[in-house]
Each structure stands twice: as structure tokens, then as C-alpha cells.
N, C-alpha and C positions, 0 to 999 in steps of 0.2 A: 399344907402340902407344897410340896415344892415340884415343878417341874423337870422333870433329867430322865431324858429316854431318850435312846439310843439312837432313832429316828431322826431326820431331822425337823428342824422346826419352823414355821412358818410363819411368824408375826404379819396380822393381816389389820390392824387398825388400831387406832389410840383415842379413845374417849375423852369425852370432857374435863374427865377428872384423875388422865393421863394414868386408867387403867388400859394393860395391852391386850389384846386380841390378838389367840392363836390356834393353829389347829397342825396338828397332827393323827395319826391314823386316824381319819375320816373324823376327828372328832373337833369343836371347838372348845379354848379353853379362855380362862378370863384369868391375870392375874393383877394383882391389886396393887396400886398405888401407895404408898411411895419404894418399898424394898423388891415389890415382885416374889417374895417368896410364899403370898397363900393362894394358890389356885384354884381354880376350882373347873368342873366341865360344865359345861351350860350347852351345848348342844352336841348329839349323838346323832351323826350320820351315814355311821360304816355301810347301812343297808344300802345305799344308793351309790357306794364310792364316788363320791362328790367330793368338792373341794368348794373353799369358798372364797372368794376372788380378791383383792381391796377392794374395786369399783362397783361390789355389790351389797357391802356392809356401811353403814349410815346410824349417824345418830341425831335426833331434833330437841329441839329450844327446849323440850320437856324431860330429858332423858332416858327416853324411849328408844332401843334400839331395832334396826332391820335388819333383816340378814336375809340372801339370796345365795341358792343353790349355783354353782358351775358344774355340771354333770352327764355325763354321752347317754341318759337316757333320758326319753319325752317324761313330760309331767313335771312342771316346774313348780316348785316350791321356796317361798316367801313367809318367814319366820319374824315373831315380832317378840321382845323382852323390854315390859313395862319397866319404866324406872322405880327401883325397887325390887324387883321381881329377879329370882335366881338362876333362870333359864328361859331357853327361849322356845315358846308353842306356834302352832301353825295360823298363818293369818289369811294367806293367798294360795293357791293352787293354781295352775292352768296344762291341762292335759295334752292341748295341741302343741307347746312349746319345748323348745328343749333345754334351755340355758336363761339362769339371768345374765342380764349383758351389763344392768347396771342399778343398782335404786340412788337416786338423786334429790336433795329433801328443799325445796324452797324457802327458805326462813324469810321472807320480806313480806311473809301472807301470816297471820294467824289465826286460826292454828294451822301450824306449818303445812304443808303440801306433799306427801310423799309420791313420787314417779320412782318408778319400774317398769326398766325395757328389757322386753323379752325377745331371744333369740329361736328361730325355730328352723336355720338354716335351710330354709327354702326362700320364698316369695311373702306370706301372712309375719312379719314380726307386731309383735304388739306392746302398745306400752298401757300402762294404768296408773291409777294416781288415785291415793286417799286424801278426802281433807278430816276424812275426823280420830287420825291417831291408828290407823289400820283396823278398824272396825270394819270397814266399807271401802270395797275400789270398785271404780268406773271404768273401763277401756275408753282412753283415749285416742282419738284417729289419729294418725301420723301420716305426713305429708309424701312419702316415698316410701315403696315396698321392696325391700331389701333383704339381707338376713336378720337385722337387728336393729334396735334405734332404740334410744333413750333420752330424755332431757337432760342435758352435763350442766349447765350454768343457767341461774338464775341472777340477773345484772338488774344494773338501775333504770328500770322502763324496757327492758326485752329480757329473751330469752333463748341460749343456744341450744338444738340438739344435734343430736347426730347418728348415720347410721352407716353398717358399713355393706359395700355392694358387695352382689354374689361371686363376683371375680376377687377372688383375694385379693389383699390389699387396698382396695378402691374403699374410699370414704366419703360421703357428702356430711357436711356441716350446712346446718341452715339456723336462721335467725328469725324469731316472731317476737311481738308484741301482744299475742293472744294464742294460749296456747288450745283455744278451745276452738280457732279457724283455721282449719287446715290451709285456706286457700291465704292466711298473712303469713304463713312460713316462707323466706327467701333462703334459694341456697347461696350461701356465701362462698363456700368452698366446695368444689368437686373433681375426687380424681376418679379417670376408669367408670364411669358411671355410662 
């Protein structure tokens, strides 16, 4: 299959093995390394007119892919495609939120660490995090309640998140060494907050 529709087209991520990641009318598509000319769909989301974001698509040490919903209606949805596997099925839900804001994958942990920060444009954003390949997430506390927050880098002995305030534009950036104590998050950067 070749891609060519009239639409435009939205390359949204480049895998391991420098297949691309794309989506058009609500749909995502996978095309294959090295010509790009067999595609294929791997996930169907016209019902939700969603889109799906870069900073929400991730891939780990095992070639497992994530994928996070961007969508104006609540009920967020978190999509996992085993390595190997031809499409992608449902892993995470959360009905209170309205957007993923981010999934972020830790590789300095194994088996890698997957976060997801959720946006619910109000006051509650919540993030989660699987350690066993999206079988299982935990909501993790986040240091500041904002619209959104996510963990963006995983460094050598810390870790940055970030989220951004209810006043457009405003963003705090904060730094821990544990992301399981709310109380070692420092914010390192804050506008409008």
C-alpha cells in the first residue's frame, strides 16, 4: 500500500528501526523502513476526532510502542503495540481527564518505566507510570496542580517534569531525584505561576 491522499499528512514519530509514524483522517498509519512504500493502519480513531500529538507517542528498549490520545473530549485513552504486534489495543483509560499531555519512557531503569501526563484542564492533572510494559499503571502524585504535568527527562541521578499553569502560557519546570516524593521535586523554572 502506498500512502497518497489528498489530506494532509502528519508524520508524528520515527521508531527504532526508522519506521514513520503518521496519521491522517483520524487515523494512524505505520510505514516501513527503508522505501516507505508498505503501509499499513495500525490504529482507527475517527470516533473520537482525536489527533495524536509527537509528545505523546514513545517507544522502549523492547519495541513496544505507546500512543496517547489529543482530543476535546474527557475520557483519555492510552494505546499500547507490542513489538511484533500489528496494531495498536487499549491499555489505559482515565474518564476524569481530557488530553494526553505526554508519555515519557525512562530507559536507565529496567524494565523501562513508562509516564503519562494527563491534562484535564482544570486543577486535578494526573500523571501514571507503568514498570511492567503497560500491563499495570499507578497514578503517580505530582508536585503542583496545574492543567497538565508530565515527566519530560530522565538524566543521570534526577529527573525533570513539567507542567503547565492555568494562565496560558505559564509553565513550571521542576527537578527530583525521586519521583516517588513529592516533597524532593524543586521547581527550577517558573513563569506566571
Amino acid at each position: 500500500n502506498t500512502l497518497c491522499m489528498t489530506d494532509p499528512i502528519y508524520p508524528v514519530y520515527v521508531d527504532s528501526n526508522d519506521n514513520i509514524f503518521t496519521e491522517n483522517n483520524y487515523k494512524l498509519y505505520k510505514a516501513f523502513a527503508p522505501n516507505y512504500t508498505n503501509v499499513v493502519e495500525i490504529l482507527d480513531y475517527t470516533d473520537t476526532k482525536s489527533r495524536v500529538d509527537p509528545n505523546s507517542i514513545a517507544e522502549d528498549d523492547l519495541g513496544n510502542m505507546y500512543c496517547g490520545l489529543y482530543q476535546e473530549k474527557w475520557n483519555v485513552k492510552v494505546y499500547r503495540m507490542k513489538a511484533g504486534e500489528a496494531s495498536f489495543s487499549l491499555c489505559l483509560t482515565d474518564a476524569e481527564c481530557h488530553h494526553v499531555h505526554c508519555i515519557t519512557i525512562d530507559k536507565n531503569v529496567t524494565p523501562n518505566h513508562i509516564y503519562v501526563g494527563l491534562d484535564n484542564s482544570s486543577t486535578n492533572p494526573k500523571c501514571y507510570r507503568s514498570v511492567d510494559g503497560g500491563d499495570n499503571w499507578a497514578e503517580v502524585d505530582i508536585p503542583f496542580r496545574n492543567r497538565d504535568y508530565g515527566y519530560r527527562y530522565f538524566g543521570n541521578g534526577f529527573t525533570l517534569g513539567c507542567g503547565e499553569a492555568n494562565i496560558l502560557g505559564g509553565a513550571t519546570i521542576y527537578k527530583t531525584t525521586d519521583v516517588d516524593d513529592v516533597n524532593a521535586c524543586k521547581a527550577v523554572c517558573s513563569t506566571l505561576q
